[in-house]
Kinemage of the C-alpha trace (Angstrom):
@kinemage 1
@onewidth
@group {chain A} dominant
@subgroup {mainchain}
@vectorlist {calphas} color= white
{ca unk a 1} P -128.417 42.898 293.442
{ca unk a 2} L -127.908 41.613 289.978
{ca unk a 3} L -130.656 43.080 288.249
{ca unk a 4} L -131.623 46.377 289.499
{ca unk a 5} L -135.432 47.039 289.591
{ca unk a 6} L -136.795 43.320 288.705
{ca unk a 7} L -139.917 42.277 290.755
{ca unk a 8} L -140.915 39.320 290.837
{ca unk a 9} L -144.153 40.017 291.358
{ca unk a 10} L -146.576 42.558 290.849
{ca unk a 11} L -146.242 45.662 292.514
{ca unk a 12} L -147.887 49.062 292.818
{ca unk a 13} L -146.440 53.038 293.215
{ca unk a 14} L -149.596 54.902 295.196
{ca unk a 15} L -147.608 58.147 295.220
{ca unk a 16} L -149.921 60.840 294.330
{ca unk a 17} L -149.022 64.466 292.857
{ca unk a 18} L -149.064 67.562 295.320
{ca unk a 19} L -152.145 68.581 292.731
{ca unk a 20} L -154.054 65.233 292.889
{ca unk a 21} L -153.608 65.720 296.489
{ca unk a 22} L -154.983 69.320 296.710
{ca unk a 23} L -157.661 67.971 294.494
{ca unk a 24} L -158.461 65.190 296.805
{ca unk a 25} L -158.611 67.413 299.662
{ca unk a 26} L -161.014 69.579 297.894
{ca unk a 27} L -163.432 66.631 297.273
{ca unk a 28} L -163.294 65.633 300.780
{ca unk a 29} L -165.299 68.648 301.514
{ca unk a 30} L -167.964 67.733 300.015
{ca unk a 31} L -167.805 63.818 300.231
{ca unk a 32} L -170.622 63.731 302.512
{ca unk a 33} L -173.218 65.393 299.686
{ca unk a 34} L -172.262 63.495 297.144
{ca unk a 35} L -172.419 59.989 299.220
{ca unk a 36} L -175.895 60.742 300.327
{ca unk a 37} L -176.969 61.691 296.382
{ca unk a 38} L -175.382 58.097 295.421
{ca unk a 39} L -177.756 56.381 298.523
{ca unk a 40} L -180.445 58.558 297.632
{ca unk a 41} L -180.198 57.569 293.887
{ca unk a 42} L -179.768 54.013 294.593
{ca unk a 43} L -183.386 53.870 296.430
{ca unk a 44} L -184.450 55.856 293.291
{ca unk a 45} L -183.750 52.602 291.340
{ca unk a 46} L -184.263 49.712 293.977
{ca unk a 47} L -187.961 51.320 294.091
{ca unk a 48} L -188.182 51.796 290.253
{ca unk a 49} L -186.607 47.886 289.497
{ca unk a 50} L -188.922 46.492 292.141
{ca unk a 51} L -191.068 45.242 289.453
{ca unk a 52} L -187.983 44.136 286.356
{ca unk a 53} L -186.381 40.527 286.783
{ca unk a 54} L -182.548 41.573 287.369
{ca unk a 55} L -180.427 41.447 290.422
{ca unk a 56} L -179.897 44.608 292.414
{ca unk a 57} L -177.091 45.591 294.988
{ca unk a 58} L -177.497 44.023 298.162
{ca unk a 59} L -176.061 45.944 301.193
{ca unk a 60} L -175.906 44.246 304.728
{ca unk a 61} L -177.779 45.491 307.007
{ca unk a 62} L -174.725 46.477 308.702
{ca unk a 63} L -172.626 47.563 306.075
{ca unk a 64} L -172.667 51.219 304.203
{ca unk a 65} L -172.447 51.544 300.551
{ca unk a 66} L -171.046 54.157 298.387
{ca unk a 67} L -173.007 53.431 295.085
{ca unk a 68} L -170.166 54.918 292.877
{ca unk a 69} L -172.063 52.484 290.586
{ca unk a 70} L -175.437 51.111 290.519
{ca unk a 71} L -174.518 47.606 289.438
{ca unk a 72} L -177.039 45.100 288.184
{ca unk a 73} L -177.119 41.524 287.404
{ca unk a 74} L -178.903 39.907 284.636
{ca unk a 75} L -181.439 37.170 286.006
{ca unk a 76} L -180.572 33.740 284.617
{ca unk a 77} L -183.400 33.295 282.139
{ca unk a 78} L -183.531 36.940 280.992
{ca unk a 79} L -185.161 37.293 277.634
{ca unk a 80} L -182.128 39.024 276.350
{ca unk a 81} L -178.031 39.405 277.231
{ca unk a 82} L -176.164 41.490 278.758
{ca unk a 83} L -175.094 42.701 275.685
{ca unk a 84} L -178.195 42.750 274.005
{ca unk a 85} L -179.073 45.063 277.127
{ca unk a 86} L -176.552 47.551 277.186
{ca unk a 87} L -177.309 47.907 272.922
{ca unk a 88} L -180.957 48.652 273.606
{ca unk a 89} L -179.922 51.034 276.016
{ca unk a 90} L -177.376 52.679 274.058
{ca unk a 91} L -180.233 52.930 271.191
{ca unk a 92} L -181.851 55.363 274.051
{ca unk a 93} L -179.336 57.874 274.465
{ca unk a 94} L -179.047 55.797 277.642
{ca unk a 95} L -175.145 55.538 278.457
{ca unk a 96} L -173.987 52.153 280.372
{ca unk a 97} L -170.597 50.389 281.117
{ca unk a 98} L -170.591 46.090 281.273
{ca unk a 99} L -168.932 45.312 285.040
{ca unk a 100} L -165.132 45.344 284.895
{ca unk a 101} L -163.284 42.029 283.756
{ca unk a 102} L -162.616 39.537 286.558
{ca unk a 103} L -158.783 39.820 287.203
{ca unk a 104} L -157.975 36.030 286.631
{ca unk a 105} L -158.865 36.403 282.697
{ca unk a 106} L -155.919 39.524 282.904
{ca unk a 107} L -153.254 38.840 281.576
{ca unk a 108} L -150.807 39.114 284.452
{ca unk a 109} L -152.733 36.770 286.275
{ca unk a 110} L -153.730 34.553 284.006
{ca unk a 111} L -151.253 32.143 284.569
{ca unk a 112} L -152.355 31.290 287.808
{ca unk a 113} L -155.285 29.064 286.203
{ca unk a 114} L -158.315 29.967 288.668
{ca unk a 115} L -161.515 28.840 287.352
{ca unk a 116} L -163.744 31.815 289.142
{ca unk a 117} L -167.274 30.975 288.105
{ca unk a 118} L -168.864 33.196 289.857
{ca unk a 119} L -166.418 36.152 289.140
{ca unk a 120} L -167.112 35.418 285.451
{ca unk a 121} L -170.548 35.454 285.305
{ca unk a 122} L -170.916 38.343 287.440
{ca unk a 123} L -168.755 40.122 284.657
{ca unk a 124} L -170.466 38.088 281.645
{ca unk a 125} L -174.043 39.279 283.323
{ca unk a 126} L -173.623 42.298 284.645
{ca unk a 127} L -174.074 45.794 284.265
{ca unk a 128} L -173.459 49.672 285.506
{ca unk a 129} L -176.348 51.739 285.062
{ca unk a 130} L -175.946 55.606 285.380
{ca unk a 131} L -174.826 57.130 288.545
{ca unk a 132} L -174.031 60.757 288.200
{ca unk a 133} L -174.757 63.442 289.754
{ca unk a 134} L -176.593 65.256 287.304
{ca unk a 135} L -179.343 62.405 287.225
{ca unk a 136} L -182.892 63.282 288.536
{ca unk a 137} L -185.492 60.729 290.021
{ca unk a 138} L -187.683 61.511 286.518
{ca unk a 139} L -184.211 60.524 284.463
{ca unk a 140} L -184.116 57.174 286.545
{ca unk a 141} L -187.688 56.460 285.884
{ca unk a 142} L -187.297 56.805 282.449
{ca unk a 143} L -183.734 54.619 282.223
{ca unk a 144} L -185.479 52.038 284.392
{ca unk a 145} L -188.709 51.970 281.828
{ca unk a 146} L -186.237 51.276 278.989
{ca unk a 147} L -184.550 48.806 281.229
{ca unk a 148} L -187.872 47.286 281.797
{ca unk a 149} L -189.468 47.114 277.955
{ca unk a 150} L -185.971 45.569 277.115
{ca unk a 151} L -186.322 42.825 279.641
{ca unk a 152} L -189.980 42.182 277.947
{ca unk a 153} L -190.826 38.705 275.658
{ca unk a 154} L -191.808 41.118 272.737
{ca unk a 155} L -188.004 43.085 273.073
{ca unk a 156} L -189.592 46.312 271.441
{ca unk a 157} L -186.970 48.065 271.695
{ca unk a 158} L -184.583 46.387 270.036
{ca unk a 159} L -185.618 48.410 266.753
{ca unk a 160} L -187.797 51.211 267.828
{ca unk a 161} L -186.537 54.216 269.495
{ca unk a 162} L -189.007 56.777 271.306
């Protein structure tokens, strides 16, 4: 070849260490416990966002989830943004992550010019609440109740912690 190790497109090496792989094995173990703490915490907060105006998961009927995030969506005429969300949030000791950028705004794909509405506004609106395993139902409540007053007209918490 005349240039040795050009690609012309993108690739990926999913080689893994003999440690991450004794690692991995050891996780396996206990995969089963920690995917039924991640279901179990995700009815923890479909029952405690019943009541707030945001989009939860949706899982089909058919389909199992693994909740390595509980992932919400902003409704459309929320009283504040996404980002004004995660702030009030943060103000609350409350740690949360905004949902991954879409990959067509990436730079290596850029180029391709896809206009992905929906893939950008799920990533403009969108939002990882906490999911570890440390978490009790009473911790949920209470990040759900902040969740909730933030969502409110009056946006108390914008300036007032607890």
């Amino acid at each position: 070849p005349e240039r040795r190790y050009w690609f012309p497109v993108i690739g990926y090496n999913y080689r893994m260490t003999n440690i991450a792989a004794a690692i991995g094995l050891a996780q396996l173990e206990r995969v089963d416990r920690a995917l039924a703490f991640r279901r179990r915490l995700s009815a923890w907060y479909d029952e405690a966002l019943a009541d707030v105006d945001v989009i939860r998961p949706y899982v089909e009927p058919w389909a199992e989830h693994s909740f390595w995030m509980y992932t919400i969506k902003m409704a459309p005429d929320a009283a504040l943004s996404r980002d004004q969300v995660l702030a009030a949030l943060d103000a609350h000791g409350i740690e949360t992550r905004p949902v991954f950028y879409p990959m067509h705004v990436l730079p290596p794909y850029r180029q391709a010019g896809h206009d992905l509405r929906n893939a950008t506004d799920c990533a403009e609106t969108g939002l990882s609440l906490p999911t570890h395993e440390r978490l009790t139902r009473a911790d949920v409540a209470r990040i759900c109740d902040v969740l909730r007053r933030a969502l409110t007209p009056e946006r108390q918490l914008l300036h007032a912690r607890p």
